[in-house]
N, C-alpha and C positions, 0 to 999 in steps of 0.2 A: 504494500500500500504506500503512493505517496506523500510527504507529509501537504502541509492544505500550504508551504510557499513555492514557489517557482522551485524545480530542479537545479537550477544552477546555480540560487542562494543555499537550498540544504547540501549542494557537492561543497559550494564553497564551504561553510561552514564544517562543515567532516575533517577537511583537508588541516583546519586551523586545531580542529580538536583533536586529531589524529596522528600528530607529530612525534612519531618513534623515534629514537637512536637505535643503531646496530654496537651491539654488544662487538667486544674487538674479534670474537670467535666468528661472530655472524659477517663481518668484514671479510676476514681471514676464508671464511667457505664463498664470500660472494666473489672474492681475487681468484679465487681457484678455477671457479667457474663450471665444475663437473657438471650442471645441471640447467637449462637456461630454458625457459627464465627460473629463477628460481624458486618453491615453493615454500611455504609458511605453511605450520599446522599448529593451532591451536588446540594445544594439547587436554585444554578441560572442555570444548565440542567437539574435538576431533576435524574442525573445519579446516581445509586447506584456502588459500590465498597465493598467488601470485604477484609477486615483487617484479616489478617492473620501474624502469628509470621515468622520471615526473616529464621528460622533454617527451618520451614516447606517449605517454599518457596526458599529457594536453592534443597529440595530435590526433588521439582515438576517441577522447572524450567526445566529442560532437556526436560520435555510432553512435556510444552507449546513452548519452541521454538521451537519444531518437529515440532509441532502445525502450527508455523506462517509461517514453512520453506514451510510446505504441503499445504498450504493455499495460496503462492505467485506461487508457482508450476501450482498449479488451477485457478489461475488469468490469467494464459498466456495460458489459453485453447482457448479462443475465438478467440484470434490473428493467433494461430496453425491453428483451423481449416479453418480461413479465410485463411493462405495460399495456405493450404493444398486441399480446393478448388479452391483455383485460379488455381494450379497444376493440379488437373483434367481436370478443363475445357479447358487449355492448350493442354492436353494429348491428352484429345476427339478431341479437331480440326485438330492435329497432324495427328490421324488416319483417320479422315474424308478428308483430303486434297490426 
């Protein structure tokens, strides 16, 4: 669900409250490079995440908030069509009367 301001004020806002350091270990693995991009996992959900450099990710951000705009658009399908039947069967007794 997205929050009720614009996508690009709550990405901003992520970005400012989201500010990690890499532990020298976490450095140390990302010079190495074994794995790229490299993963994150959160070890108390088990969620993985993708580290990615912030240049590459300003240049893909534009997809992904299409992304979530296409994605909230499709959330209120089910609501549509629940009205959009309640309007038929409105219609139908219309004409049946």
């Amino acid at each position: 669900m997205l929050p009720t301001t614009s996508v690009e004020d709550w990405l901003n806002r992520r970005e400012i409250d989201m500010s990690i350091e890499l532990s020298a270990e976490q450095q140390r693995a990302l010079a190495v490079g074994q794995e790229y991009p490299p993963r994150i996992i959160n070890p108390q959900t088990n969620e993985s995440y993708v580290l990615i450099h912030a240049e590459l990710y300003e240049r893909i951000r534009p997809i992904l908030e299409e992304e979530d705009e296409i994605e909230a658009i499709r959330e209120t399908y089910p609501a549509v069509d629940k009205v959009l039947d309640s309007e038929d069967i409105r219609d139908s007794a219309k004409e049946s009367a």
